[in-house]
C-alpha positions as CSV (number, residue, x, y, z in Angstrom):
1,X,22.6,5.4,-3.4
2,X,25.9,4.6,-4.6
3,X,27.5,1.1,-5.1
4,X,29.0,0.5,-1.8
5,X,25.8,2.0,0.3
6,X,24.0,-0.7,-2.1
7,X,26.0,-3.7,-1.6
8,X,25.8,-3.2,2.3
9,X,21.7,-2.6,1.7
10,X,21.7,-5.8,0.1
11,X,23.5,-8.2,2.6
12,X,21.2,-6.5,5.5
13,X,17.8,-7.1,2.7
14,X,19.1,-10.6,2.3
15,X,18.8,-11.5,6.7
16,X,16.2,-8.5,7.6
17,X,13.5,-7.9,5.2
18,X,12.4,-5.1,6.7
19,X,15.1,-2.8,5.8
20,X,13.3,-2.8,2.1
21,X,11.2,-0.3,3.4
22,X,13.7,2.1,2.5
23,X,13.1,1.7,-0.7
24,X,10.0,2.8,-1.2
25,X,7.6,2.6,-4.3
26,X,6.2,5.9,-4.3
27,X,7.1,9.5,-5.5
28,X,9.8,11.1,-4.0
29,X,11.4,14.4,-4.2
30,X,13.9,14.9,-6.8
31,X,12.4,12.2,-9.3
32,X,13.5,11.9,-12.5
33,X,11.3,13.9,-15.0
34,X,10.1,12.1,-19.0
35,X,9.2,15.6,-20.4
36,X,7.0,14.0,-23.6
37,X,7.0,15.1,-27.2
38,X,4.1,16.4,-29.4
39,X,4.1,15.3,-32.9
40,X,3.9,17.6,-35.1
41,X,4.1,16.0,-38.3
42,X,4.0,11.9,-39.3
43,X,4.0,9.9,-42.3
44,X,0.4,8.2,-43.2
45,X,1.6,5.2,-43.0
46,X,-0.6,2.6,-41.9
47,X,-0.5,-0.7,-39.4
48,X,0.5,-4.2,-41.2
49,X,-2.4,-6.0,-42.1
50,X,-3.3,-8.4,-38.9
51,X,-1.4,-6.6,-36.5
52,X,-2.8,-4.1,-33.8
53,X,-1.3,-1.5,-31.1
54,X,-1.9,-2.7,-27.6
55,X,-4.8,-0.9,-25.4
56,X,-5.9,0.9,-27.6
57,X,-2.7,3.1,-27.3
58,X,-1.7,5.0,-30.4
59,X,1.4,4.8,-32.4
60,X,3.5,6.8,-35.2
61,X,5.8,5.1,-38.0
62,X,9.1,6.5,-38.5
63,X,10.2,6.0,-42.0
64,X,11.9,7.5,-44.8
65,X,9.6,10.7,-44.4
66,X,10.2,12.2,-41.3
67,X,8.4,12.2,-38.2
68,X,9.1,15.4,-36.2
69,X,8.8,16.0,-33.0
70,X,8.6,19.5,-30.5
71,X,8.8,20.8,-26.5
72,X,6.7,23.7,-26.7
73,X,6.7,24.0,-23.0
74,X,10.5,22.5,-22.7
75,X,11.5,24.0,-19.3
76,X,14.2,26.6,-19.2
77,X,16.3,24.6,-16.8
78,X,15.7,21.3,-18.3
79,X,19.3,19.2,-18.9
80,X,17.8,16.2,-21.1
81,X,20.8,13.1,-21.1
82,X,18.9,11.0,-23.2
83,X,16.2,11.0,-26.1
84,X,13.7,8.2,-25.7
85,X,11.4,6.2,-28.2
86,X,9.3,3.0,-27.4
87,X,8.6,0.0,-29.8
88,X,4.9,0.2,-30.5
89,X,4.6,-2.5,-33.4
90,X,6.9,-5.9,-33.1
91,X,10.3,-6.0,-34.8
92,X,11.5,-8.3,-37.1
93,X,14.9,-7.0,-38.6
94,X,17.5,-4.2,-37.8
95,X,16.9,-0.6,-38.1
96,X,18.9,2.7,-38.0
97,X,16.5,5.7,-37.0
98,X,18.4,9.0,-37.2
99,X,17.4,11.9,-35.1
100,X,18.4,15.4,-36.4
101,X,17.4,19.1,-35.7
102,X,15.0,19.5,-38.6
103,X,15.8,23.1,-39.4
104,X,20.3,23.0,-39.0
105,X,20.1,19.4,-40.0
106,X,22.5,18.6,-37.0
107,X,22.3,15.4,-36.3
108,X,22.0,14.3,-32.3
109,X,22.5,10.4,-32.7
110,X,21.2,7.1,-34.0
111,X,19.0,4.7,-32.6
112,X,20.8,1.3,-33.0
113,X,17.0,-0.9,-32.9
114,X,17.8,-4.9,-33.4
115,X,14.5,-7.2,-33.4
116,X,13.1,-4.8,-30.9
117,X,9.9,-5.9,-28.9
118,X,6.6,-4.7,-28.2
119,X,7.4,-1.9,-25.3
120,X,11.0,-1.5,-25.3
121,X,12.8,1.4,-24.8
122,X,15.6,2.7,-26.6
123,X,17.7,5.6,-26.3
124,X,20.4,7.9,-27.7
125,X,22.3,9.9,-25.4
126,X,22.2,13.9,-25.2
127,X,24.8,16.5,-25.3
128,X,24.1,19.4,-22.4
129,X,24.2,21.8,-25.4
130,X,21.9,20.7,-27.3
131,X,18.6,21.5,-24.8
132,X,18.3,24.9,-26.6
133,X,18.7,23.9,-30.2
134,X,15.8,21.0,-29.3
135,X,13.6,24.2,-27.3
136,X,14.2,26.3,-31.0
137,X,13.5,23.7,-33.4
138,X,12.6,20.1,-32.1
139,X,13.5,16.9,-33.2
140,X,13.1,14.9,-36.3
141,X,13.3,10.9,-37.1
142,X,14.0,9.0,-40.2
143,X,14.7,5.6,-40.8
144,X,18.4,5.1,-43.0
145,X,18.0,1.2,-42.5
146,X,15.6,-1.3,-42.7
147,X,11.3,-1.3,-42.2
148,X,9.1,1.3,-40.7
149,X,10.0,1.6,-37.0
150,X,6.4,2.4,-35.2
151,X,6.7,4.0,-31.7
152,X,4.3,4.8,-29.2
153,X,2.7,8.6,-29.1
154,X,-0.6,8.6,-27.4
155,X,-2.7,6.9,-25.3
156,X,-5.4,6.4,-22.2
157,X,-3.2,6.0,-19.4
158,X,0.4,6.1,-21.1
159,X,2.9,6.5,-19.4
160,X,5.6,9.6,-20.3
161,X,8.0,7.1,-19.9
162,X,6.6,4.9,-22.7
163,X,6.1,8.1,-24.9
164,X,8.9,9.7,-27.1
165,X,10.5,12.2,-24.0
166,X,13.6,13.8,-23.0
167,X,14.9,12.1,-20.4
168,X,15.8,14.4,-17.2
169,X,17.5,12.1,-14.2
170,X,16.5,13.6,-10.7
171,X,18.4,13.3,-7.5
172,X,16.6,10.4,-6.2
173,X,19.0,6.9,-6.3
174,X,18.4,4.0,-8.8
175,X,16.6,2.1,-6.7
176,X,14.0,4.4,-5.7
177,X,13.3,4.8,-9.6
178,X,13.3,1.1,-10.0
179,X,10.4,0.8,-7.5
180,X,8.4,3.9,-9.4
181,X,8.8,2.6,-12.6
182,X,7.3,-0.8,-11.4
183,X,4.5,1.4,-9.8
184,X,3.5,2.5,-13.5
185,X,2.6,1.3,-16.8
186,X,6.4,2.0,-17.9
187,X,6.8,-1.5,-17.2
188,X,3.7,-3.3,-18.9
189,X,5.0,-6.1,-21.3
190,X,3.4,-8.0,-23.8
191,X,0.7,-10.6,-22.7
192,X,2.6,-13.4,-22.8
193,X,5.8,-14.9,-20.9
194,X,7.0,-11.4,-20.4
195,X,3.9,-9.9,-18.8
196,X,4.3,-12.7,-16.9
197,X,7.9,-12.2,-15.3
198,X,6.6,-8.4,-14.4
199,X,3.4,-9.6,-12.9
200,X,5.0,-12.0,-10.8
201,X,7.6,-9.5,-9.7
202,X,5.0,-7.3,-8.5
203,X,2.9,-9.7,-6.6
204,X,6.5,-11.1,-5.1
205,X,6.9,-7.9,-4.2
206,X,3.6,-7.5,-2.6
207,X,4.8,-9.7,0.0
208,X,6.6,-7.2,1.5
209,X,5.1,-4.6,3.8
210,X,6.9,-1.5,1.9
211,X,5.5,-2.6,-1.0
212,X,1.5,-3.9,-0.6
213,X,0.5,-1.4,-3.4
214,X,2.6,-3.5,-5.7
215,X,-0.5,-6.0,-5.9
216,X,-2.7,-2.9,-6.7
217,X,-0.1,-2.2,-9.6
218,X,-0.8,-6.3,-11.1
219,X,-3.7,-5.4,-11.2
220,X,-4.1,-2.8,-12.9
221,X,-1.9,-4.6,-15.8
222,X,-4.6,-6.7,-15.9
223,X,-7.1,-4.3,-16.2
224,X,-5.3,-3.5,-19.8
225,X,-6.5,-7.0,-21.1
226,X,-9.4,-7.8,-19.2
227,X,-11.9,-6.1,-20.7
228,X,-15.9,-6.4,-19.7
229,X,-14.8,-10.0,-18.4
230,X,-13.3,-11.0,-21.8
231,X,-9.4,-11.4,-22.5
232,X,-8.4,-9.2,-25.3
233,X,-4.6,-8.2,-26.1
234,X,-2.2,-7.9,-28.4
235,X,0.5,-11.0,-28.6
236,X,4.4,-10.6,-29.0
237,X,4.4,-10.7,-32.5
238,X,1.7,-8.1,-32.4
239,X,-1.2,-9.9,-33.4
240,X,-4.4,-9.2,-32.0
241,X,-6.1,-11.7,-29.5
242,X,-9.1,-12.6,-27.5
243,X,-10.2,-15.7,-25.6
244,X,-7.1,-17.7,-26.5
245,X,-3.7,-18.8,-25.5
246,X,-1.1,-18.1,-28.3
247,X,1.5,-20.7,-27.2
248,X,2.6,-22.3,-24.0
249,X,4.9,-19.1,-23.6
250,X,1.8,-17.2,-23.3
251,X,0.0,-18.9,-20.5
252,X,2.5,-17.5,-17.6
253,X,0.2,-14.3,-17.4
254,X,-2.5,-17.0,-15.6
255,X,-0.9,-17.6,-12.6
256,X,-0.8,-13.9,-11.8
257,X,-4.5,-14.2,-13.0
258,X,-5.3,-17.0,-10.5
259,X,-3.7,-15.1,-7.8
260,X,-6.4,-12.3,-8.1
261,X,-8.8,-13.5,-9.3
262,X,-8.9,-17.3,-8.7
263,X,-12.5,-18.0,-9.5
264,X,-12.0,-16.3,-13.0
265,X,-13.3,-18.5,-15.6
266,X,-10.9,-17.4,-17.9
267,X,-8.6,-19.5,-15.9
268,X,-10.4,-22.1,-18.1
269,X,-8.7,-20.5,-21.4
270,X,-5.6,-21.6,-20.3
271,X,-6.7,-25.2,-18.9
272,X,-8.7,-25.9,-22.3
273,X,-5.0,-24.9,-23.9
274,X,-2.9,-27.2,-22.1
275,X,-5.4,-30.1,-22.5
276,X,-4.4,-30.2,-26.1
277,X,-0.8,-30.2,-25.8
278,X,0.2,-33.1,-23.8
279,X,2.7,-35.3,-25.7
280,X,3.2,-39.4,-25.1
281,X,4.7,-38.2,-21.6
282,X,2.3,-35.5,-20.7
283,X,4.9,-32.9,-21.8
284,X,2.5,-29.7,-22.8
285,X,4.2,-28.9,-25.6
286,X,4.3,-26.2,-29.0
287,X,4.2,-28.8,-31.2
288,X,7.4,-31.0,-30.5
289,X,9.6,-28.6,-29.4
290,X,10.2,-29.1,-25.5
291,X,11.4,-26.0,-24.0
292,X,12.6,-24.7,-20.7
293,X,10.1,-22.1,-21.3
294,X,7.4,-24.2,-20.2
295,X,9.1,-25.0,-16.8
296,X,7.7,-22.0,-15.7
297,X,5.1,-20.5,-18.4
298,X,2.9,-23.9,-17.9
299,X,4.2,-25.9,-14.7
300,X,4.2,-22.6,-12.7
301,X,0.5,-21.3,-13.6
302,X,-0.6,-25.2,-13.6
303,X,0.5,-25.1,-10.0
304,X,-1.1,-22.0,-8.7
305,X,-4.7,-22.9,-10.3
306,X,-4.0,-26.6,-9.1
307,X,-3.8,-25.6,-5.8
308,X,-5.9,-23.2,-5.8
309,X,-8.7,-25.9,-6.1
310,X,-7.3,-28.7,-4.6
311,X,-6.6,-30.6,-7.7
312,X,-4.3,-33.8,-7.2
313,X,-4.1,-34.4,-10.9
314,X,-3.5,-31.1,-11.9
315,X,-0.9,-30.8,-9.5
316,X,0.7,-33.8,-10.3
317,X,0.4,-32.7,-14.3
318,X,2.6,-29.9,-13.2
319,X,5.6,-31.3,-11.2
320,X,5.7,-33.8,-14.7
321,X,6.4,-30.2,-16.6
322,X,9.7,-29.9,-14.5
323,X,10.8,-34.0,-14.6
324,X,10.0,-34.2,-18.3
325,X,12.1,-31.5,-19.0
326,X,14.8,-32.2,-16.5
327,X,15.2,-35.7,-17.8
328,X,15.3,-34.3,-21.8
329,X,17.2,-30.7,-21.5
330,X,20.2,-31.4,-18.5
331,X,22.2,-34.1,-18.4
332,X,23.9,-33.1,-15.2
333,X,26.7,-31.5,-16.6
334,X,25.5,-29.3,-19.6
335,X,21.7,-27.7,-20.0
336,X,20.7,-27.2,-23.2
337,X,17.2,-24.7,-23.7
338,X,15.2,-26.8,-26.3
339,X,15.0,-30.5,-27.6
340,X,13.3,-31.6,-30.7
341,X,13.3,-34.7,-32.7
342,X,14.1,-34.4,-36.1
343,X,15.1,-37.1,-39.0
344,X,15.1,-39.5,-36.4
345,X,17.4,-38.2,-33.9
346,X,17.3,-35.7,-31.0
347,X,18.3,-32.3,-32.0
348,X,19.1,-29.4,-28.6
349,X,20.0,-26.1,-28.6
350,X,21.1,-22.6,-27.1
351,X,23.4,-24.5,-24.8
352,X,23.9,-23.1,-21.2
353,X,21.7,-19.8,-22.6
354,X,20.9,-17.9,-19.5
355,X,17.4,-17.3,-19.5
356,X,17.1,-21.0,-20.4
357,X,18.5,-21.8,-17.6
358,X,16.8,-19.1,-15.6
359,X,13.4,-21.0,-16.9
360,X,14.1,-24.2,-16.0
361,X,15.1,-22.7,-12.5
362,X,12.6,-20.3,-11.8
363,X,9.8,-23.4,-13.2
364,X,11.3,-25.2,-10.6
365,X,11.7,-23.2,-7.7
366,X,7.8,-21.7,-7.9
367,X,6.3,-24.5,-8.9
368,X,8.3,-26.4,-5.8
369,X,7.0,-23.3,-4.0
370,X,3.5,-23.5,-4.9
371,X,3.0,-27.5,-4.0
372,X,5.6,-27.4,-1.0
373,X,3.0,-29.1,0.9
374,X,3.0,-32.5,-0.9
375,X,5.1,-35.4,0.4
376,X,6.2,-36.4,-3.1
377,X,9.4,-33.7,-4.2
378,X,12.0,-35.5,-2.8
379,X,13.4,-36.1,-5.9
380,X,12.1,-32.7,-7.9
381,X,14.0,-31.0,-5.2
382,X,17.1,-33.4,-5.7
383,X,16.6,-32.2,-9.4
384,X,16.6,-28.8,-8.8
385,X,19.6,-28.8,-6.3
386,X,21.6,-30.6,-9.2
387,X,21.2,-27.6,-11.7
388,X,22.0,-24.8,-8.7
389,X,25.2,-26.5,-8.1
390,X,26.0,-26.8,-11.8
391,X,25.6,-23.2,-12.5
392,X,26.7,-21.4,-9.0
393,X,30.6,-22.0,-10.2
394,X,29.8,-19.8,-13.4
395,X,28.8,-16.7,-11.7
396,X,31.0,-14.4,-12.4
397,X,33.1,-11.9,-10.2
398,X,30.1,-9.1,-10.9
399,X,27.7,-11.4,-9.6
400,X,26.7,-12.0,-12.7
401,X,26.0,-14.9,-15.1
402,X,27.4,-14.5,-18.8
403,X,24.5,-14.5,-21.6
404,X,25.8,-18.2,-22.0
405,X,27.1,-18.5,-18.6
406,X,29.5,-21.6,-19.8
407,X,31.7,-18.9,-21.9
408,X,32.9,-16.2,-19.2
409,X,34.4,-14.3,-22.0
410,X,30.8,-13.2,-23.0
411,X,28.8,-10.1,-21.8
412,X,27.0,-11.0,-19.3
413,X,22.8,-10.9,-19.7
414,X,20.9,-9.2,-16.6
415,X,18.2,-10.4,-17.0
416,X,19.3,-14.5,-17.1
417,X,21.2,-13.8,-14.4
418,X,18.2,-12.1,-12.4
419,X,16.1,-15.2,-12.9
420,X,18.5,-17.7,-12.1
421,X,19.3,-15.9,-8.9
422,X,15.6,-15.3,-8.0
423,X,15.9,-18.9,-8.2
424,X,18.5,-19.2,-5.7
425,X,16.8,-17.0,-3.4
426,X,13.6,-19.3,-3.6
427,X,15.7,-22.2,-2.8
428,X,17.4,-21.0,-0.5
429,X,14.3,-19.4,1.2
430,X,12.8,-23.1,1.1
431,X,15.8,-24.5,3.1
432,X,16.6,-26.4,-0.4
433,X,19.7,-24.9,-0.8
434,X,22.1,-23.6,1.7
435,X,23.8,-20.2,2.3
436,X,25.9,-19.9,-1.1
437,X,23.2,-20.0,-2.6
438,X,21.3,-16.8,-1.1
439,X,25.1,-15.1,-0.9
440,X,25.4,-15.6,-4.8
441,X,22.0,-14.0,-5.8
442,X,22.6,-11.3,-3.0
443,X,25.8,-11.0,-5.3
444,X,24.2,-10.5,-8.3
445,X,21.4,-8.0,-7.1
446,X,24.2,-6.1,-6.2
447,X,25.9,-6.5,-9.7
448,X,22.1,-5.4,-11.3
449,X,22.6,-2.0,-10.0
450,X,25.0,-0.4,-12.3
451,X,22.7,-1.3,-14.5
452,X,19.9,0.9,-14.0
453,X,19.1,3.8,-15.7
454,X,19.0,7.0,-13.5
455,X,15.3,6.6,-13.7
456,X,15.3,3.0,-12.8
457,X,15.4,0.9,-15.6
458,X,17.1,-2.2,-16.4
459,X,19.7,-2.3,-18.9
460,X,22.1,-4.7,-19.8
461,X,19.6,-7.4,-20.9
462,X,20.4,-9.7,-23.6
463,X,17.7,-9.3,-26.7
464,X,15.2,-11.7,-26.9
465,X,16.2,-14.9,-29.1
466,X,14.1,-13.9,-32.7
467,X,17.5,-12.1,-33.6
468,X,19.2,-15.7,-32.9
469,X,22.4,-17.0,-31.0
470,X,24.8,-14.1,-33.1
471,X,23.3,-11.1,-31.5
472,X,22.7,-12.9,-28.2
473,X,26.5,-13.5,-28.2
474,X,27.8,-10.0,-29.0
475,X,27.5,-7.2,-26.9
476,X,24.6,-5.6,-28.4
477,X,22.2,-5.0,-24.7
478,X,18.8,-3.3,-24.3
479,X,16.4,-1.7,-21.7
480,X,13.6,-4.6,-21.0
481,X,11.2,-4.4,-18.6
482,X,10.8,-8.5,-18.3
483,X,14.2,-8.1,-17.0
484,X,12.9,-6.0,-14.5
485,X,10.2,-8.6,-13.7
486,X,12.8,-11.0,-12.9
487,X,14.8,-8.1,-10.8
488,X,11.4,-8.0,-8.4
489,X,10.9,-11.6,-8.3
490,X,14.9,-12.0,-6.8
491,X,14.2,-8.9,-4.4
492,X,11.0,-10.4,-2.8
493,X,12.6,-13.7,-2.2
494,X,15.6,-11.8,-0.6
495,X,13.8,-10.0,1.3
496,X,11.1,-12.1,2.8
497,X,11.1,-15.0,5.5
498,X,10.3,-18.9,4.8
């Protein structure tokens, strides 16, 4: 599908939902092919103490000794454009990993990996000439700079995708990758906010009659973590978990969780969580740090289970997640992400970021969503229509929102500006917000599109904050599957009625 054909798909997804159904989920001819790697040799290197590979999935670390890779059964006709390696362990630094052709030593590219998280892919691209050299003698890794780099090999259930592989694109358009590659474990994410944005996606995306099987796909995310009616997973940071909530960012997951399965009692693992982390104003906060995070990792999944058993006080504990952080993180004319006190005064930061933005709004818009039938959001929705008309002027002529979407001069972030127009859609799909508002995020599902990778993921995404506001601000981007999360979430409202 080529830019044009998508922008006119778009405007026709935006007033007829059912034209999604072109763009269907399942394999289709000419599919891009992930033509995995067999290790040969590793270094014995073993896992940080306290840290753990997710699902039982298997990983190998790429250090100063080599890990080398082969194709036995590379295809004769196989073009590979790209060489791919996913992020098995979480990242804490920068790293240089050098691929080379063991035996000539000719070097094929290096992988630029900054703070990388738990499933990301990276990739260098690939030279047409160098299939055969790859067939003859494989490939090997080494790191030049910083800590062992650990990538996923092996696995029950892994995808090729998520396994080092040759990428070979097919003849089958963005889109329908997109759609296959939300299908599949390729998108899994940590259990945390993350998970969360995918989850969400796919049971937005459920909605819609091309894509029912997209609930069957949730669930079997949650099959990875659920485990003999116990949760066990592995957190952002790697650490190994089970029965508990790391943080507020963690609890996102539950709403997806009450969805399926909304007499779980581990729906009461997140409830016993937030009990404990109500602050003077029932903020549930990480200690005192108030967030726009928790918009939507706590008011969001404190709606759905609210709801879900007609719980007046739980509801109402969840609409005070939005107004508390309204009243502390936007002043109507400038949103800051976080507020803490410190030596007596009120410190914010990452002004105008936009995924904090995209939190705040997506918090509001599902939580709104999710308790539409109380008589008492007059002024939540007042709220929420103040921040849409305080970012729509910063979109920018790509339909997108800059990774601080205040300072146009900036490359944009693709995912930020898939969650704040998700959030659009929502409201506009509510009746909250008028027709600009579903013609912007229309606008900026068309400007996610170049974005894809020919087998349908989503580049161009900001890197998550651990790395800090300097490599946010430069124009360092990466493949991340939450971004695609937030890409599902803004097609689903699109695309279906009030």
């Amino acid at each position: 599908m080529n830019r044009r054909a998508f922008i006119r798909h778009t405007a026709l997804a935006a007033s007829a939902p059912f034209v999604l159904s072109r763009l269907q989920a399942a394999a289709t001819p000419g599919a891009a092919r992930h033509l995995a790697a067999r290790v040969v040799s590793a270094p014995d290197v073993r896992l940080p103490k306290g840290k753990r590979e997710p699902f039982g999935w298997k990983t190998a670390a790429i250090g100063a000794v080599p890990l080398v890779l082969a194709w036995p059964d590379l295809p004769a006709d196989a073009k590979p454009t790209a060489l791919r390696l996913t992020v098995g362990l979480d990242v804490r630094d920068e790293k240089l990993i050098e691929a080379y052709l063991p035996k000539s030593v000719r070097v094929l590219g290096t992988f630029d990996v900054r703070f990388g998280c738990l499933f990301q892919v990276f990739e260098i691209p690939l030279a047409p000439a160098d299939a055969a050299d790859i067939r003859r003698e494989g490939i090997a890794l080494r790191l030049t700079k910083g800590a062992e780099l650990r990538i996923f090999t092996e696995g029950d259930a892994i995808p090729a995708a998520v396994q080092p592989h040759l990428l070979v694109p097919g003849t089958a358009d963005a889109m329908t990758e997109y759609f296959a590659r939300m299908d599949s474990l390729a998108c899994v994410q940590a259990f945390s906010w993350q998970e969360g944005c995918v989850l969400d996606g796919l049971l937005d995306l459920a909605a819609l009659p091309a894509h029912a099987a997209s609930r069957e796909a949730a669930r079997r995310h949650l099959a990875r973590v659920v485990i003999g009616g116990k949760l066990i997973y592995v957190d952002t940071f790697s650490v190994p978990r089970e029965g508990t909530a790391y943080g507020i960012e963690g609890t996102l997951p539950f709403a997806a969780l009450a969805k399926l399965e909304p007499q779980s009692p581990l729906l009461e693992i997140a409830l016993n969580f937030w009990a404990g982390k109500h602050d003077a104003q029932d903020a549930i906060l990480d200690g005192q740090h108030t967030s726009s995070e928790g918009a939507y990792t706590v008011g969001y999944p404190l709606a759905v289970i609210a709801r879900l058993r007609k719980d007046d006080a739980l509801e109402r504990l969840a609409l005070t997640q939005l107004r508390v952080r309204q009243a502390r993180l936007f002043d109507g004319k400038m949103f800051w992400r976080t507020s803490e006190p410190k030596d007596g005064v009120i410190k914010k930061g990452n002004r105008a970021w936009a995924c904090g933005v995209a939190w705040q709004m997506l918090g509001f818009a599902r939580t709104l969503r999710e308790l539409k039938h109380r008589h008492d959001l007059a002024e939540l929705i007042a709220s929420f229509q103040q921040l849409a008309v305080w970012v729509l002027p910063y979109q920018r002529a790509d339909g997108l929102w800059s990774v601080f979407v205040d300072q146009p001069a900036l490359t944009p972030d693709t995912s930020g500006s898939a969650g704040i127009a998700a959030a659009l859609a929502i409201g506009a799909q509510q009746g909250w917000l008028d027709a600009s508002a579903k013609s912007a995020a229309a606008k900026t599902l068309a400007g996610l599109q170049p974005h894809l990778t020919p087998d349908g993921f989503l580049g161009g995404v900001a890197q998550a904050n651990k790395g800090g506001e300097s490599l946010q601000r430069g124009s360092y981007r990466v493949i991340y599957q939450m971004g695609m999360g937030l890409m599902a979430q803004l097609i689903a409202a699109l695309g279906q009625p009030k």
